[in-house]
VOGU-3710 file (C-alpha; in Angstrom, 3 decimals, decimal comma):
1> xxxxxxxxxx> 0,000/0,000/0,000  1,627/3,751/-0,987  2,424/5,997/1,856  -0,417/7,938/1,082  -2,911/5,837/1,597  -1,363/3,899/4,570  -1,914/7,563/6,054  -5,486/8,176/4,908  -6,638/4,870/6,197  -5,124/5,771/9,655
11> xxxxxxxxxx> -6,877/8,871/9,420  -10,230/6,456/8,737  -9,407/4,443/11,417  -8,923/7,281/14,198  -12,085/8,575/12,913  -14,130/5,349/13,059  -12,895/4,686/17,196  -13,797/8,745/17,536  -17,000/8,114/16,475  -17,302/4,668/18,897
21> xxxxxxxxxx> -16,211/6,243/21,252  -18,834/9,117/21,450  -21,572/6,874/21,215  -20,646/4,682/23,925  -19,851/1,516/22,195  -16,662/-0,145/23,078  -14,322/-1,972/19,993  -14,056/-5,201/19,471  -10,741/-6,382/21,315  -8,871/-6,515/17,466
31> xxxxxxxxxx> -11,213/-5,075/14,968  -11,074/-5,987/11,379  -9,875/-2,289/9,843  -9,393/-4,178/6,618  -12,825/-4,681/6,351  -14,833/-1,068/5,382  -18,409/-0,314/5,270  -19,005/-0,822/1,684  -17,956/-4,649/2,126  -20,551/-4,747/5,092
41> xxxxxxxxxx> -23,298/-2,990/3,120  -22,869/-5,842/0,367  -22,743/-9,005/3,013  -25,782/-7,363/3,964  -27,102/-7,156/0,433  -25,801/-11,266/0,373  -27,974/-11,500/3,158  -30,542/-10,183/1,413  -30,613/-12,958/-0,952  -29,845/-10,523/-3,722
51> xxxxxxxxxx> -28,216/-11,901/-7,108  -27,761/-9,325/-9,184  -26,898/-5,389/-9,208  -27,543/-3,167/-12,289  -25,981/-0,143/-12,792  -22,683/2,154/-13,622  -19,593/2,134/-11,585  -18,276/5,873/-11,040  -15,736/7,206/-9,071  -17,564/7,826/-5,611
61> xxxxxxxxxx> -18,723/4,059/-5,566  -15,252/2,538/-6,158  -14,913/0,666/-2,891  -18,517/-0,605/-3,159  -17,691/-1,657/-6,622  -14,788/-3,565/-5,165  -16,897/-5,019/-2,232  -19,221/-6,403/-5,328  -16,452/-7,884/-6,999  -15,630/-10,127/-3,946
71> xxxxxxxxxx> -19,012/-11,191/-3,668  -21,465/-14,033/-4,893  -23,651/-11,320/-6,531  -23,426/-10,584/-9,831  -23,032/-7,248/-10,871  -24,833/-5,950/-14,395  -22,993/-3,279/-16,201  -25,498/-1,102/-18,058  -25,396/1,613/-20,428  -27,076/3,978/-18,786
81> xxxxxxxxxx> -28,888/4,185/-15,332  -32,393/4,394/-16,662  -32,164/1,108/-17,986  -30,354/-0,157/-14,600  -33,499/0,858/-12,670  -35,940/-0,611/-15,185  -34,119/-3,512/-14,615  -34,016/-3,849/-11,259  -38,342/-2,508/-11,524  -38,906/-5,568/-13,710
91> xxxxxxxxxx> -36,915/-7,938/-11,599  -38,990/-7,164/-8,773  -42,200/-7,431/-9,951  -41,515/-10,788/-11,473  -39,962/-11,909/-8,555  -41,704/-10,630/-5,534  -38,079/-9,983/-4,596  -35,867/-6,748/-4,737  -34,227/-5,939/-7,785  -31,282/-3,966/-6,673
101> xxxxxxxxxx> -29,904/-1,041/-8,819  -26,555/1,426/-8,300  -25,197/4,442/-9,546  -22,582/7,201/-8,408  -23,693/10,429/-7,074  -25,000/13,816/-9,331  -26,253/12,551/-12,431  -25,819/9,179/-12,220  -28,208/9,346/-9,106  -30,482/11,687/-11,142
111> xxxxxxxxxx> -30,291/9,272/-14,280  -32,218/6,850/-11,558  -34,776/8,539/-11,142  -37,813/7,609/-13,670  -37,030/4,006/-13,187  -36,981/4,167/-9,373  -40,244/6,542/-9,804  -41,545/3,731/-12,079  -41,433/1,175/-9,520  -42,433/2,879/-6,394
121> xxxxxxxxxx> -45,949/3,735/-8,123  -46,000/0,256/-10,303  -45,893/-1,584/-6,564  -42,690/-3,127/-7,373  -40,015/-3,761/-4,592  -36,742/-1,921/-5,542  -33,547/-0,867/-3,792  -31,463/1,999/-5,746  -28,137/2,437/-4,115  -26,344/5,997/-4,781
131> xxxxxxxxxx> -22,653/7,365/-4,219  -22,078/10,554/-2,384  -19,837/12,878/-1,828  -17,236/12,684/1,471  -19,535/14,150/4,256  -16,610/16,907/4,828  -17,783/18,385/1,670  -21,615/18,515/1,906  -21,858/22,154/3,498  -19,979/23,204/0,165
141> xxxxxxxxxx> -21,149/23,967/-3,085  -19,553/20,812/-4,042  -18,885/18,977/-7,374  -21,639/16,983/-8,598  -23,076/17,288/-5,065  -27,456/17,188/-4,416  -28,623/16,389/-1,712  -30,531/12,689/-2,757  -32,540/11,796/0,395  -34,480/14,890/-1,136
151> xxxxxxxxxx> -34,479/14,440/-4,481  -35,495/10,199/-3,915  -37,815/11,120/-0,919  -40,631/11,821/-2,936  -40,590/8,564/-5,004  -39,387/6,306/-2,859  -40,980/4,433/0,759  -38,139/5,101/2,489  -34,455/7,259/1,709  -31,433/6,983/4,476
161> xxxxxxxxxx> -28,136/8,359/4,472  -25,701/6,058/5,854  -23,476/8,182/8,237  -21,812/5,360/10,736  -20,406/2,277/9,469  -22,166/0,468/12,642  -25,466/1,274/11,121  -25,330/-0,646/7,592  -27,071/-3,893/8,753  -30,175/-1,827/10,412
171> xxxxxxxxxx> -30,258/0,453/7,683  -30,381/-2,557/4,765  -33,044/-4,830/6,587  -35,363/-2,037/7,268  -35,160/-1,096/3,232  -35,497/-4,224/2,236  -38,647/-4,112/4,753  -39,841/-1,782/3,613  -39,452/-2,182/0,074  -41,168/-5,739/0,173
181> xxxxxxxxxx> -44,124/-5,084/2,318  -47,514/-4,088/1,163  -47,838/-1,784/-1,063  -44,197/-2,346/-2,365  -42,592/-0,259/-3,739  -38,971/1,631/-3,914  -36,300/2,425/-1,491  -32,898/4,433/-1,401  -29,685/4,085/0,391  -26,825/6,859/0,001
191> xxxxxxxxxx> -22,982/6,063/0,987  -20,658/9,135/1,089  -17,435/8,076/-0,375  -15,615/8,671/2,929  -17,817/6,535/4,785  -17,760/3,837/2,383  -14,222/3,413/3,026  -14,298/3,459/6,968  -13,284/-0,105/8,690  -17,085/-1,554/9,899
201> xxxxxxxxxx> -18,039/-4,230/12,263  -21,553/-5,484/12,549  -22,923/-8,840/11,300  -26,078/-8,305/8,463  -29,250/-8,902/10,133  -31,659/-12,338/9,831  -34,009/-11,720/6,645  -37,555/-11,554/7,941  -40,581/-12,421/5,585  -43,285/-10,016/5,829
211> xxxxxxxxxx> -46,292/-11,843/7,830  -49,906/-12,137/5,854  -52,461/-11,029/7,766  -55,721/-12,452/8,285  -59,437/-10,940/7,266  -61,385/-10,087/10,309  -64,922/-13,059/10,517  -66,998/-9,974/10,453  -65,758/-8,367/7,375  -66,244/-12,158/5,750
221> xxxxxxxxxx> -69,785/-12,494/6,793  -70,733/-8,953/5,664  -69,438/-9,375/2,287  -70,443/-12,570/1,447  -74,267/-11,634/2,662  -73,825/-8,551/-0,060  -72,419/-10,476/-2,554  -75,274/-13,243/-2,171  -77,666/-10,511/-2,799  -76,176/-8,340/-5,262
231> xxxxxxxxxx> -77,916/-8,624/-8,640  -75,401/-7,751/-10,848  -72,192/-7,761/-9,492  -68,765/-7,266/-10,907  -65,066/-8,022/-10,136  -62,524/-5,488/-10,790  -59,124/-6,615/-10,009  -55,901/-5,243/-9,808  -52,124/-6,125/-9,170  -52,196/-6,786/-5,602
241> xxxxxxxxxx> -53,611/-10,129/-6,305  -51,025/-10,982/-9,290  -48,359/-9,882/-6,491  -50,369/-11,847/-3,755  -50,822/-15,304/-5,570  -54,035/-15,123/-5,945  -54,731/-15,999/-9,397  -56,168/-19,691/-8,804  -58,359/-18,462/-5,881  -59,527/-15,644/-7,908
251> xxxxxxxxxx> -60,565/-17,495/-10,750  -62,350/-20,421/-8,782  -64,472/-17,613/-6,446  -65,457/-16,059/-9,896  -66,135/-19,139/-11,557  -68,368/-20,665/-8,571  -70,096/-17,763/-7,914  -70,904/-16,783/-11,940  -69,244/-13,556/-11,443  -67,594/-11,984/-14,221
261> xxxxxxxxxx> -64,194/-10,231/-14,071  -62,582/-7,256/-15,536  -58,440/-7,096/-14,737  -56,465/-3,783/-15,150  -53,093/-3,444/-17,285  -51,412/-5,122/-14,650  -53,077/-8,066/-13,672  -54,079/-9,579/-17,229  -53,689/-13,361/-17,139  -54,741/-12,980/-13,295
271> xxxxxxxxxx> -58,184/-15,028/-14,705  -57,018/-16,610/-18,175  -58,637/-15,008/-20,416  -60,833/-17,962/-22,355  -62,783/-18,208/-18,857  -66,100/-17,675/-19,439  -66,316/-14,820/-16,520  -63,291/-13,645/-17,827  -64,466/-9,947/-19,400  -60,528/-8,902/-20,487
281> xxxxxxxxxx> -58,607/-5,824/-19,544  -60,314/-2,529/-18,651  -58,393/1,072/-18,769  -57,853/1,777/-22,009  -58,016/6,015/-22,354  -61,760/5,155/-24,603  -64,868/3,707/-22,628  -64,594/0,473/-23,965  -67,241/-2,250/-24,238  -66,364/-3,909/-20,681
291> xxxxxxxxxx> -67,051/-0,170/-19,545  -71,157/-1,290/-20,119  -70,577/-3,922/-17,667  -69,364/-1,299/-14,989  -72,440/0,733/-16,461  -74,736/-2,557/-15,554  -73,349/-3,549/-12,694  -74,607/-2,556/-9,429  -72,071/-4,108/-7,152  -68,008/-3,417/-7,756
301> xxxxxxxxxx> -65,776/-5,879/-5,758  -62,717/-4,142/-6,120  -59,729/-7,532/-5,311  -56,460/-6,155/-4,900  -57,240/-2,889/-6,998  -54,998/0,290/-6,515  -56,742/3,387/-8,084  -53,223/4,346/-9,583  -53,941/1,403/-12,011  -57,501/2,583/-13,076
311> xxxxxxxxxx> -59,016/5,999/-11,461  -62,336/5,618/-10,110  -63,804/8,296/-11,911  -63,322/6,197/-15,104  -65,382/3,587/-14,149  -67,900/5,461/-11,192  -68,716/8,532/-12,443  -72,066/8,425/-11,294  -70,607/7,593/-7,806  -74,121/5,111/-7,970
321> xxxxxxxxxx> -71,966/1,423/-7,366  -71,964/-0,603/-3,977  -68,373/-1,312/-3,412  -66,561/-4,524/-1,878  -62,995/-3,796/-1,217  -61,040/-7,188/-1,114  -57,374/-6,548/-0,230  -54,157/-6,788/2,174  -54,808/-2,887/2,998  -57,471/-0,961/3,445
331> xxxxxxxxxx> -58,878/0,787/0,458  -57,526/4,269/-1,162  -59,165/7,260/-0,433  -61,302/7,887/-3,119  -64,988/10,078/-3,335  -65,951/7,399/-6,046  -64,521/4,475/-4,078  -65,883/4,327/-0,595  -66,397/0,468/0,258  -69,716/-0,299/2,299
341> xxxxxxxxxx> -67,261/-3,687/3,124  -63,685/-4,153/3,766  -62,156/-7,212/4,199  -58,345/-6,885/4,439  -56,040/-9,574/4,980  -54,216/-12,411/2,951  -56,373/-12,156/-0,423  -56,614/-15,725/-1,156  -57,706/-16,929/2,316  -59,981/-13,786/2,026
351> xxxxxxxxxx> -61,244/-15,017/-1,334  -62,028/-18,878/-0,342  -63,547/-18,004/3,145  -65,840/-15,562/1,536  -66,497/-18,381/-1,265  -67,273/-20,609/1,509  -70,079/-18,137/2,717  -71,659/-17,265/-0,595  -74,434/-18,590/-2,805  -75,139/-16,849/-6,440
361> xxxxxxxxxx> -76,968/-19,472/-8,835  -77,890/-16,954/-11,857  -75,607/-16,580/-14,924  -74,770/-12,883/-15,881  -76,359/-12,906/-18,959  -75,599/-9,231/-19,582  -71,861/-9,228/-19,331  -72,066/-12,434/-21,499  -73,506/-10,908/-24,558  -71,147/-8,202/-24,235
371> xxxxxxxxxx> -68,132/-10,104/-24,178  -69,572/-12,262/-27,395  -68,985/-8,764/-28,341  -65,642/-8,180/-27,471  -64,708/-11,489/-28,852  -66,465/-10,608/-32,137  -64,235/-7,373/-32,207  -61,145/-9,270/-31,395  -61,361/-11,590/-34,290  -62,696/-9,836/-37,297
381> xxxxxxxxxx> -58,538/-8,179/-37,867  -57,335/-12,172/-37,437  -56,678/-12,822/-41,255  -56,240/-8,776/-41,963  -53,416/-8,707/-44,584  -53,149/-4,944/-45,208  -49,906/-3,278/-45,073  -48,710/-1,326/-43,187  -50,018/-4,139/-40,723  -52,599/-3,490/-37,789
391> xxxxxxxxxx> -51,613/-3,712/-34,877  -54,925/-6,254/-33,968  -53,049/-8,299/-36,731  -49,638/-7,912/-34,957  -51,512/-9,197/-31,992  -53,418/-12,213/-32,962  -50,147/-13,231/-34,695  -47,590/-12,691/-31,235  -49,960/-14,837/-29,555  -50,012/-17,705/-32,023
401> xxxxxxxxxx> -45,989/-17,719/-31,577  -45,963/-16,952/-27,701  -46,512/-19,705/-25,290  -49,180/-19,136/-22,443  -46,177/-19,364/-19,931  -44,067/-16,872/-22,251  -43,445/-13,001/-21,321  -44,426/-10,440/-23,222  -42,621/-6,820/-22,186  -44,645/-3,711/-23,731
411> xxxxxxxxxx> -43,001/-0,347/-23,833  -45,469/3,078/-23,136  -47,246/4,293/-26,344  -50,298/3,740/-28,883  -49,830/-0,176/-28,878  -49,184/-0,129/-25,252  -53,222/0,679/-25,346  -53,760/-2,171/-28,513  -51,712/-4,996/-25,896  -53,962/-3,821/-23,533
421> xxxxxxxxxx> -57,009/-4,618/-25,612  -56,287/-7,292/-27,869  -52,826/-9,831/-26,259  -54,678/-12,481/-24,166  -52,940/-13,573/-21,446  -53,670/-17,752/-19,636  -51,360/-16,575/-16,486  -50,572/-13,790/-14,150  -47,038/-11,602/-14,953  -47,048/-12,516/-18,810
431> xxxxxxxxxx> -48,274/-9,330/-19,876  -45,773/-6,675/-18,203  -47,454/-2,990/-19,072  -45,790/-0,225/-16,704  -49,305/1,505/-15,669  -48,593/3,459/-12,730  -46,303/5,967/-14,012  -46,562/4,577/-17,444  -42,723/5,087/-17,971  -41,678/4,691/-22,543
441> xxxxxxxxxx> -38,472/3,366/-22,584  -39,035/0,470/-20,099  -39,257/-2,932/-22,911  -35,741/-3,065/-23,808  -34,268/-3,424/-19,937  -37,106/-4,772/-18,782  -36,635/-7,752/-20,989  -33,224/-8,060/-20,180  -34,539/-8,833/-16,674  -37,524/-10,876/-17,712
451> xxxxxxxxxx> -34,628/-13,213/-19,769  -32,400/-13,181/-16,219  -35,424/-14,481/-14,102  -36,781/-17,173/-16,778  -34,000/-17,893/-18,706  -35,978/-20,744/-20,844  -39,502/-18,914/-21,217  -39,573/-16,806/-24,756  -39,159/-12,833/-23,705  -41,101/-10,675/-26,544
461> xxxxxxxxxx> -40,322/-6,684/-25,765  -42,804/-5,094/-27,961  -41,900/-1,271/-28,452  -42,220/1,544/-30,113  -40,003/3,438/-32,207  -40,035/6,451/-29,841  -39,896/3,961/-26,868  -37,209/1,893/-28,723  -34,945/4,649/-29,149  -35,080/6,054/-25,122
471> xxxxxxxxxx> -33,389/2,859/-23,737  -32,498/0,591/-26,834  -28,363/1,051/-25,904  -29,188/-2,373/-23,642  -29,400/-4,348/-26,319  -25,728/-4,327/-25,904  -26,179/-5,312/-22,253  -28,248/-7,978/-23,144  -25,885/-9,221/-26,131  -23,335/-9,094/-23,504
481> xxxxxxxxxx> -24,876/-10,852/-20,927  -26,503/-13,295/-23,118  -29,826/-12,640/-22,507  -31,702/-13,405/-25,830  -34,878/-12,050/-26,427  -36,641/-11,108/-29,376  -37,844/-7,033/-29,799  -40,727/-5,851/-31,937  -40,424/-2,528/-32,916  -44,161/-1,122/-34,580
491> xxxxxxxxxx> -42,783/1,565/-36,292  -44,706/4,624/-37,416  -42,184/7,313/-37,189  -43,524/9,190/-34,975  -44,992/9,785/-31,047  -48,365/7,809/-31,898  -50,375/7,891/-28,840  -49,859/11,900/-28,692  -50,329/11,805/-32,000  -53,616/9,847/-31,168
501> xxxxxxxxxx> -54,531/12,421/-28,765  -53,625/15,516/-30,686  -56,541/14,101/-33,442  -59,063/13,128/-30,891  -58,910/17,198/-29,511  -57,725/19,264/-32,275  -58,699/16,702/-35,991  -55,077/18,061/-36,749  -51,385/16,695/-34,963  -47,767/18,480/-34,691
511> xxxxxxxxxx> -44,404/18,069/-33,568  -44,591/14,535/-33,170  -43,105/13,022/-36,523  -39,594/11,932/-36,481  -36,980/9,958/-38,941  -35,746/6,560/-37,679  -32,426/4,904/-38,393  -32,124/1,209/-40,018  -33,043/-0,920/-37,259  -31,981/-3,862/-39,119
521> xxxxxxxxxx> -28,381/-2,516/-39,502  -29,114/-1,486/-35,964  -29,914/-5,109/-34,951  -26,710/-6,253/-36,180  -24,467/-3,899/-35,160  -25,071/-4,821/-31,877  -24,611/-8,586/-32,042  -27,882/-9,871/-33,287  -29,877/-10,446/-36,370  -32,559/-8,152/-38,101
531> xxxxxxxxxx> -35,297/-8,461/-39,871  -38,078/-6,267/-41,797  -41,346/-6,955/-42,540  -42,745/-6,135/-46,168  -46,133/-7,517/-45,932  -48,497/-9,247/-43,236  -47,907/-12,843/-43,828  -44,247/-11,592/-43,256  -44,530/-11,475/-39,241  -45,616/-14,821/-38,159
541> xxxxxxxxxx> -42,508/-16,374/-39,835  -40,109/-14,012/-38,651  -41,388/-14,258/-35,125  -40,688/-18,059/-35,309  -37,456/-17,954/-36,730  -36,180/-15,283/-34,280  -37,145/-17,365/-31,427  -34,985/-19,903/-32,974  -31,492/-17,781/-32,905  -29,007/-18,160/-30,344
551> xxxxxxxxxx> -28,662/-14,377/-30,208  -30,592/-11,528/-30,034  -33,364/-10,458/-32,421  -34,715/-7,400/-33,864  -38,061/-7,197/-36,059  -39,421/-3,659/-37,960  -42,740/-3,840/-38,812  -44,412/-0,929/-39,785  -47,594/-0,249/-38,146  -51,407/1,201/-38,991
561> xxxxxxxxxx> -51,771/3,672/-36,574  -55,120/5,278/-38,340  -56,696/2,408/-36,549  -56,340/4,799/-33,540  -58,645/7,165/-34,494  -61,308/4,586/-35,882  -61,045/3,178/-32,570  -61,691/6,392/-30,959  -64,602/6,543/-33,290  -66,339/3,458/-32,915
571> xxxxxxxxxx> -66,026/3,275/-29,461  -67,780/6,397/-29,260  -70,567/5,314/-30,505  -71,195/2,357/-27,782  -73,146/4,812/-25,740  -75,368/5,880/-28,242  -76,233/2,628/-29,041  -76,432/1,736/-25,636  -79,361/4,352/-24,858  -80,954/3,583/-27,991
581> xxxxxxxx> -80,661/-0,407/-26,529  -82,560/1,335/-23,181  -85,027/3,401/-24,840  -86,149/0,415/-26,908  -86,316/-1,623/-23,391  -87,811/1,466/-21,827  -90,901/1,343/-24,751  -91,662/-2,267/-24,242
//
């Protein structure tokens, strides 16, 4: 070891026993010194049970970097800290556990941020790990210096500053606590570089599970005697019961009990969608035709929904719907969702026990002839051979090549709303659509974990062009790596869904029309294969044979986005053919 540094770690040292010593606690007899607080923090992390780490070394993270290198966890280098969070989002909500992302301070803390914002309001358990400044310099107007606890406190559960070496084992259990509990969500530890280096002692604490709670009998009773008596009642579920297991439970207390079922983004697949209660996804931007079930029903029971995923106001204007809430918390605050029952606790003992206590004999006939409806509309763009392709065509076609245990990644934009609406899902977490903050540029690293966590499952990251381009520099990640996945780019040159949006108000769109590059070349250049389709019958075969490489894969198809505004415009006439439907009711 140089001079120098012989001298600065004595200088650590005398400052680590000063600090003992003015809290009271006594030294071990012959401390480890060559042991620092970074190589704690990871143990900890070991602890943890975490595997991997995405992010960017930098220059204020260099002895946690090091501490990594010595460990069993396996440390991701990405191109850019965006994608490292999206990574570490997608881990976590496939896995239940926390995906665990790093960067150095100033803007590689800042580059964090949408992907750590992403996951705190998409419910999934993250840990984002920042380098700091030496805590000498934070009264200064320092170089890169913020202050992060503020800038991550208002998207994360829980920010903490790690100050005293002795403190990294209470600090990482209670983030990992906090991160994995109900509602999960996003966390944030900052080492300053000075601390990182002190010598530490400690031992990381025993990982705790979070315990399920338990419905109250009361709450049971009450909403089984309302469901038994509601007329028309309705499910509306949400992505507390994908994270909560409670798919098979779900779709047996719907199936018994003839109730049909509407799933937001997030939870397609939790009922498979070819069950005959099954109604599909709600929360597209248009009232849709499941909206006419909401319109029908007169009793919501809202399982594991999270008003983030699907306001309220969409779906109870009229404030005019009993509500069941069915959770592991109690419900949002919401004008237009105030339950009349709430029965919180472990969802799928909630689910069965209520099951147990219910009797509903009659068949919904009214939400069945709508969703002969909704099938109708899903299969008349099946054989559609126009070109540019629709993207109902694209659709029907990625789910002839997908298997029902296969994961589908969709980026933010116009076919974010089309996945939505027409890619059928058999299982929970097949589907994953970022709905919370609705974050474009998530497909590309979120495959990259999808392909980590189920190495032998096909990974389809469906994009955008305008997506693509925000986060498509981990394709060399993921050619690195050697996670192979397959990415669909529908390309319309241009910001679709505003696009969309500009039309609906205005009949007229600017400013969102761009020039792409040659995503073929593209595909190649960084280690995989391209392809481009020229007509329909094109995709189907290039979807098989890119499944088949041992690399990555790239396909441009170029995609029909007037279908937007027809959509827009036949779904606005549902209403008026709804009252008309009434009126002729009303005369008889």
């Amino acid at each position: 070891m140089k001079k120098e540094d012989e001298m600065q770690r004595q200088k650590y040292v005398e400052r680590y026993l000063k600090i003992l010593k003015e809290s009271g606690v006594a030294p071990d007899s012959s401390p480890d010194f060559e042991r620092t607080t970074a190589d704690l923090l990871v143990e900890c992390l070991e602890q943890e049970g975490v595997k991997y780490i995405f992010g960017i070394p930098g220059e204020e993270n260099l002895d946690l970097m090091n501490a990594i290198e010595k460990s069993s966890i396996q440390f991701i280098t990405t191109r850019h800290e965006q994608g490292a969070a999206f990574m570490a989002d997608v881990y976590g909500r496939l896995t239940g556990k926390t995906g665990v992302c790093l960067s150095t301070l100033g803007p590689g803390a800042t580059n964090l941020v949408t992907g750590v914002a992403d996951a705190n309001l998409d419910g999934a358990p993250v840990l984002a790990i920042t380098g700091q400044v030496a805590t000498d310099r934070m009264h200064l107007t320092a170089h890169q210096y913020l202050n992060l606890e503020k800038v991550f406190e208002p998207i994360t559960k829980r920010t903490k500053q790690i100050l005293r070496p002795d403190t990294v084992p209470e600090i990482v259990r209670i983030a990992f606590k906090y991160a994995e509990s109900e509602k999960p969500g996003a966390v944030h530890i900052d080492l300053p570089d000075n601390i990182a280096k002190m010598p530490a002692q400690g031992e990381p604490m025993r990982r705790v599970a979070p315990q399920k709670g338990i419905a109250s009998f009361q709450s049971i009773e009450r909403a089984a005697r309302r469901i038994s008596s509601a007329k028309r009642p309705l499910i509306l579920v949400g992505y507390s019961a994908v994270r909560n297991g409670a798919s098979q439970a779900l779709t047996e207390f719907a199936t018994k009990l003839r109730i049909p079922v509407a799933n937001t983004m997030m939870a397609k697949g939790i009922i498979p969608f070819d069950n005959p209660y099954s109604m599909w996804t709600v929360g597209i931007p248009q009232k849709d035709y499941v909206n006419q079930i909401f319109d029908e029903a007169d009793t919501v029971i809202g399982v594991g929904y999270d008003i983030v995923e699907y306001f309220p106001r969409k779906w109870n204007l009229k404030n005019n719907h009993k509500i069941i809430h069915i959770g592991t918390q109690a419900a949002d605050i919401n004008k237009r969702y105030q339950p009349e029952v709430q029965v919180v606790g472990d969802i799928t003992d909630s689910l069965y026990e209520i099951l147990r206590r219910s009797e509903r004999e009659t068949e919904p006939d009214y939400a069945l002839q709508i969703q002969a409806k909704i099938q109708a509309d899903h299969e008349q763009y099946k054989d559609d051979d126009s070109f540019p392709m629709k993207p109902q065509r694209v659709l029907h076609d990625v789910r002839k090549v997908m298997g029902e245990d296969d994961i589908l990644v969709s980026d933010v934009g116009a076919h974010k709303v089309w996945i939505a609406r027409h890619y059928n899902c058999y299982k929970p977490n097949t589907c994953i659509i970022s709905n919370g903050f609705a974050s474009m540029g998530i497909a590309i690293p979120g495959a990259v974990a999808a392909k980590l966590v189920n190495p032998n499952r096909k990974v389809l990251a469906v994009t955008g062009d305008g997506g693509f381009m925000m986060n498509m520099q981990e394709l060399e990640t993921a050619s690195r790596i050697g996670t192979n996945f397959v990415t669909l780019i529908l390309n319309d040159s241009g910001y679709g869904l505003i696009k969309w949006k500009q039309m609906e108000r205005f009949g007229k769109s600017c400013y969102t029309d761009f020039t792409n590059p040659d995503f073929v070349a593209l595909a190649k250049v960084m280690g995989g294969k391209g392809y481009r389709v020229e007509k329909a019958e094109d995709l189907l075969p290039m979807l098989e044979d890119a499944f088949k490489q041992d690399t990555l894969a790239l396909i441009d198809c170029r995609i029909d986005y007037d279908e937007n505004v027809k959509l827009s415009a036949q779904l606005a006439e549902l209403p008026k053919q709804q009252e008309e439907k009434n009126q002729e009711k009303g005369q008889q």
